[in-house]
C-alpha positions in Angstrom: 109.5 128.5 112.7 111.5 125.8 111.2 112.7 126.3 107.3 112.7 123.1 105.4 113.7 122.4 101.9 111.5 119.5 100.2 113.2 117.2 97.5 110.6 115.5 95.1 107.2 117.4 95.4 105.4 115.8 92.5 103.7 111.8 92.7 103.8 111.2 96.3 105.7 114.2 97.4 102.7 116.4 96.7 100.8 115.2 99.5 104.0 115.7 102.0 104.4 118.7 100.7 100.6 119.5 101.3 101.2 118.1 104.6 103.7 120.7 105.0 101.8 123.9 103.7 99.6 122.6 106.5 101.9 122.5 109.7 101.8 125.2 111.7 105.9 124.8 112.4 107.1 125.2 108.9 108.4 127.9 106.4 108.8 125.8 103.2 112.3 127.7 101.8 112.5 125.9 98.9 111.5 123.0 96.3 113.3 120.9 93.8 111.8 118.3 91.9 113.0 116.7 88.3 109.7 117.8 86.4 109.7 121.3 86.0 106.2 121.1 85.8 105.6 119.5 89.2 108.6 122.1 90.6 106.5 125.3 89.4 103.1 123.5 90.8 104.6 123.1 94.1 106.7 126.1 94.4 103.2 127.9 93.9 101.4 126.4 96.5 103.9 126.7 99.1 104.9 130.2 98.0 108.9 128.8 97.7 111.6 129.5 95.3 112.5 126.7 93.1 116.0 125.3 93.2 117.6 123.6 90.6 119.1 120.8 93.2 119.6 119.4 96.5 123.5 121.1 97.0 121.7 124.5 96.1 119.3 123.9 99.0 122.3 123.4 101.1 124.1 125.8 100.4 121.3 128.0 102.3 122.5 128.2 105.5 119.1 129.2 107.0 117.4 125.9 105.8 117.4 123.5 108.8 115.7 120.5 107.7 115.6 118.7 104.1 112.4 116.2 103.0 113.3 113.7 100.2 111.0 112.2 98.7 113.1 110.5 96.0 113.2 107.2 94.4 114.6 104.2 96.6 118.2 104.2 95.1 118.9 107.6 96.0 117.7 107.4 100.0 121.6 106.5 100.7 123.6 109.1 99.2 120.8 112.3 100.1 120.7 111.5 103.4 124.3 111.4 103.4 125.2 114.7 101.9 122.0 115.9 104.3 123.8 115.2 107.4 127.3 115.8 106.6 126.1 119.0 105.9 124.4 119.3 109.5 120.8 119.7 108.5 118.0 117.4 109.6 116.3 114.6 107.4 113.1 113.4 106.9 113.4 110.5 104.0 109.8 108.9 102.6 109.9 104.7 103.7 111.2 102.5 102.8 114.3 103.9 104.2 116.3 102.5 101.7 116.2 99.3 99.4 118.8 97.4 101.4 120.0 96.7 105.1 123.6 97.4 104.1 122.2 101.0 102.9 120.2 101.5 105.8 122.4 101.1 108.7 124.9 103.2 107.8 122.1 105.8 106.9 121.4 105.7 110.8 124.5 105.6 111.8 125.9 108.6 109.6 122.7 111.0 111.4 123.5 109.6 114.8 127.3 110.4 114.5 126.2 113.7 113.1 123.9 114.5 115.5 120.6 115.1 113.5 117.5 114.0 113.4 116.2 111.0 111.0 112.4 110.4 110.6 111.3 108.0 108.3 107.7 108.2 106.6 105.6 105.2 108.3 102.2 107.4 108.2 99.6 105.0 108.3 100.2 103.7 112.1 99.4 107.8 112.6 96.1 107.4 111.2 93.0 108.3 113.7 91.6 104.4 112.8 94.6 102.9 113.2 95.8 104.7 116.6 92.1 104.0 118.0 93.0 100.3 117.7 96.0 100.4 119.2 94.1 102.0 121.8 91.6 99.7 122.2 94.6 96.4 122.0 96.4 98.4 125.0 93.2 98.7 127.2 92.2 95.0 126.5 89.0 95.4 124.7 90.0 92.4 122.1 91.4 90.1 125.2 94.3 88.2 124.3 96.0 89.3 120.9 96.7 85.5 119.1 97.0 86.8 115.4 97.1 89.5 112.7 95.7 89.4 109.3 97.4 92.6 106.6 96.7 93.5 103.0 97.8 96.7 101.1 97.4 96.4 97.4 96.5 98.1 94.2 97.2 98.2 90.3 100.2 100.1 90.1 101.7 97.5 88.1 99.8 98.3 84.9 101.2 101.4 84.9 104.8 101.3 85.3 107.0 101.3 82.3 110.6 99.7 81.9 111.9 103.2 82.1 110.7 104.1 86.2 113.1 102.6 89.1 109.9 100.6 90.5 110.0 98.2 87.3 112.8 96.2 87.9 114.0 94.2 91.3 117.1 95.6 91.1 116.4 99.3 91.9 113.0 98.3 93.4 113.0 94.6 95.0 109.6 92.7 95.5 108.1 95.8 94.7 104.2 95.9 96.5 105.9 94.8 99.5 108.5 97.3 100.1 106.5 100.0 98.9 102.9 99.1 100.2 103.0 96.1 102.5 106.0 98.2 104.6 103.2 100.2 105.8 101.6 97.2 107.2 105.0 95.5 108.6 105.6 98.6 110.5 101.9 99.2 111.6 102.1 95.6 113.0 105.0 95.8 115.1 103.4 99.2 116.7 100.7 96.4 118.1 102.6 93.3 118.7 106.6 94.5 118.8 109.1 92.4 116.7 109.3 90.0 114.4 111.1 86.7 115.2 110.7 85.1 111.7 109.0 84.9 108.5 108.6 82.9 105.4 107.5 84.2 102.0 106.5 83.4 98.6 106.4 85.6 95.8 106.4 85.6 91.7 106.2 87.9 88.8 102.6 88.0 87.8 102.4 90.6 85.6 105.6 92.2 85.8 108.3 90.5 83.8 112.0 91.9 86.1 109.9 92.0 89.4 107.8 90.5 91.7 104.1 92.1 91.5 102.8 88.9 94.2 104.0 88.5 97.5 102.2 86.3 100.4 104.5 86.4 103.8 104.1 84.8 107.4 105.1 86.5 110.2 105.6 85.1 113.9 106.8 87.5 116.0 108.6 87.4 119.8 105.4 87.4 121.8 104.8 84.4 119.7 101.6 86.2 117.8 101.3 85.2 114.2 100.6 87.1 111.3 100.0 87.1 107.7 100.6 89.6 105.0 99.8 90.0 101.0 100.8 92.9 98.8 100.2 92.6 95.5 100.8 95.8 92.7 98.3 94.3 90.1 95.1 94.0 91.8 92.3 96.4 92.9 93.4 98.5 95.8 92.9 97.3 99.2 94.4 98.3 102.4 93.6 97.2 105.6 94.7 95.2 109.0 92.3 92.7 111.1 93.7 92.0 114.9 92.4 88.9 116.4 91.8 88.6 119.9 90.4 86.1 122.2 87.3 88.4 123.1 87.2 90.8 120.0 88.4 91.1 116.2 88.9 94.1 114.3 89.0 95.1 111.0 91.2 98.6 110.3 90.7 100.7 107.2 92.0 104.1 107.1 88.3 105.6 107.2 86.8 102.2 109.2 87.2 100.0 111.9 84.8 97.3 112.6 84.6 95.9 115.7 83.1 91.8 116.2 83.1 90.6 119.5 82.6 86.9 121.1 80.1 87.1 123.4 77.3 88.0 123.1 78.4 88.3 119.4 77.8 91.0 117.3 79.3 93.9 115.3 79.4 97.7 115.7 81.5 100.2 114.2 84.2 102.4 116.4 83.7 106.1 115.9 86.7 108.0 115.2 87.9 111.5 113.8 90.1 111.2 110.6 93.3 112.8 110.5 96.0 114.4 108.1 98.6 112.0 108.9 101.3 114.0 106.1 100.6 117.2 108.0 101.2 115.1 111.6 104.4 114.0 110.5 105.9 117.5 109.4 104.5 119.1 112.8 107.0 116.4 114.2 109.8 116.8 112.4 109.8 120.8 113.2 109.4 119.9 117.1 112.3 117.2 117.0 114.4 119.6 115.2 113.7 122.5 117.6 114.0 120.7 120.7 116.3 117.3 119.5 113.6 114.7 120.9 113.9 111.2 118.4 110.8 111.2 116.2 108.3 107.9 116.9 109.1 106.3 113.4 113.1 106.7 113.3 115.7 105.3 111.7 116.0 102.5 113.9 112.5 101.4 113.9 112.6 101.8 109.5 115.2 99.4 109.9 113.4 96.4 111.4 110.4 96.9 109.0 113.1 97.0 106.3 114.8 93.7 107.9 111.2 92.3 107.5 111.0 92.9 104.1 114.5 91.9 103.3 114.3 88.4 105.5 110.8 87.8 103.1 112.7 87.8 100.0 115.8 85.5 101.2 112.8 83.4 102.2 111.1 83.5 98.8 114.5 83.1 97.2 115.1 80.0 99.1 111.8 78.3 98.4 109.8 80.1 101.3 112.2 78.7 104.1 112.1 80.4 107.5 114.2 83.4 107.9 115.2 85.0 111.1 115.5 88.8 112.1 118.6 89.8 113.4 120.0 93.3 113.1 121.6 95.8 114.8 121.6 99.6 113.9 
């Protein structure tokens, strides 16, 4: 068993933290969180001691692996203090708000020898693993395009006070913490991106953008589009377009329309705890040292994505290329 110590278990980090009740590698040793209230809820669900802060959770010698799930600005300096400290680390996506954070985030685990994950669950949903199944065995033909849109209304809700409000702790805002999901599921179908142009405003929000619209066009010369919005009714799915089939992938969906003879059926599949699938990971890389499927490295080209769309959208939606090195 593998003893982990989470770091933000309310919003979001309830559901990792459910995900980590659930694996069957995991003693949860601990939980720290800046509500009190969401520390106490969470401590009693996962039968775990609260701790006041991360260097108390460190300073247990038997914890093995931390999970942050902690605003954006912070990713950087956890991580940091994670690994110089020699435990494991599994950080929530993005992996951090900037390139020149994130590289050095990957570099500092590699150096130190411990495992990164980064969470980019959707591509682990049931739906959308069944299409990449179905794109490998060449049920849609020849892939030419992709079409990608996670939105909702978060935007209504978030006050000048939270670190999603303003660009500067949170830039371009739906796209780095929704569409990210989507950048990242792409390239698990159709590898990396070459380019993109962007355009963006602030809709709603008055210090971010709550509107972003990108083009992709990646190596294998497929193209792509992308919207993430944070103040419009949720939505959050990805359509592949092949020569002989399209689909259209929601997380309890996918749709299948084919050419010829045309018609339209739905793919059955089993749905899946994706949270619970990335903890049962982390345990195994950190017992036997194997690199987990969405690492550092792979975080940093979906995060090179989303920083290459806003240069774009800064410079009047000019092309921008991708080129980085972890």
């Amino acid at each position: 068993m593998v003893r982990i110590g989470m770091v933000g278990v309310g919003g979001y980090g309830a559901n990792v933290l459910r995900g980590a009740i659930a694996a069957e590698g995991i003693v949860i040793a601990g939980v720290c969180d800046t509500n009190p209230k969401a520390a106490a809820a969470a401590a009693e669900k996962a039968g775990a001691p609260i701790v006041s802060s991360l260097d108390e959770l460190l300073a247990d010698d038997s914890i093995q692996g931390i999970v942050l799930v902690v605003p954006n600005p912070l990713h950087r300096t956890m991580l940091e203090q994670v690994v110089a400290a020699g435990r494991h680390v599994y950080v929530e996506k993005p992996i951090a708000n900037t390139l020149a954070d994130a590289i050095p985030m990957v570099r500092a685990a590699k150096e130190a020898g411990r495992v990164l994950m980064v969470g980019h669950n959707t591509r682990r949903a049931n739906s959308f693993r069944a299409a990449k199944r179905m794109l490998d065995a060449g049920d849609l033909g020849q892939l030419v395009a992709m079409e990608a849109n996670f939105s909702h209304s978060g935007g209504f809700g978030i006050t000048p006070e939270s670190w999603r409000y303003r660009r500067e702790t949170c830039p371009a805002v739906p796209l780095i913490q929704l569409g990210v999901h989507c950048i990242d599921t792409m390239g698990y179908y159709a590898g990396p991106v070459r380019r993109v142009s962007s355009f963006m405003r602030a809709s709603i929000l008055p210090d971010n953008e709550d509107t972003t619209v990108m083009l992709l066009e990646y190596d294998s010369g497929i193209l792509a589009t992308l919207q993430s919005h944070y103040v419009i009714p949720g939505t959050n799915f990805i359509r592949l377009y092949g020569t002989d089939a399209n689909l259209h992938v929601e997380w309890d969906r996918i749709e299948k329309t084919i050419r010829r003879p045309y018609g339209t059926e739905l793919i059955p599949f089993e749905e899946n705890d994706t949270q619970r699938e990335e903890m049962d990971e982390f345990a195994r890389c950190i017992e036997t040292g194997a690199a987990p499927e969405t690492d550092g490295a792979g975080a940093v080209q979906a995060l090179a994505v989303v920083e290459a769309a806003i240069q774009s959208a800064t410079g009047g939606g000019r092309p921008v290329s991708i080129r980085v090195r972890t």
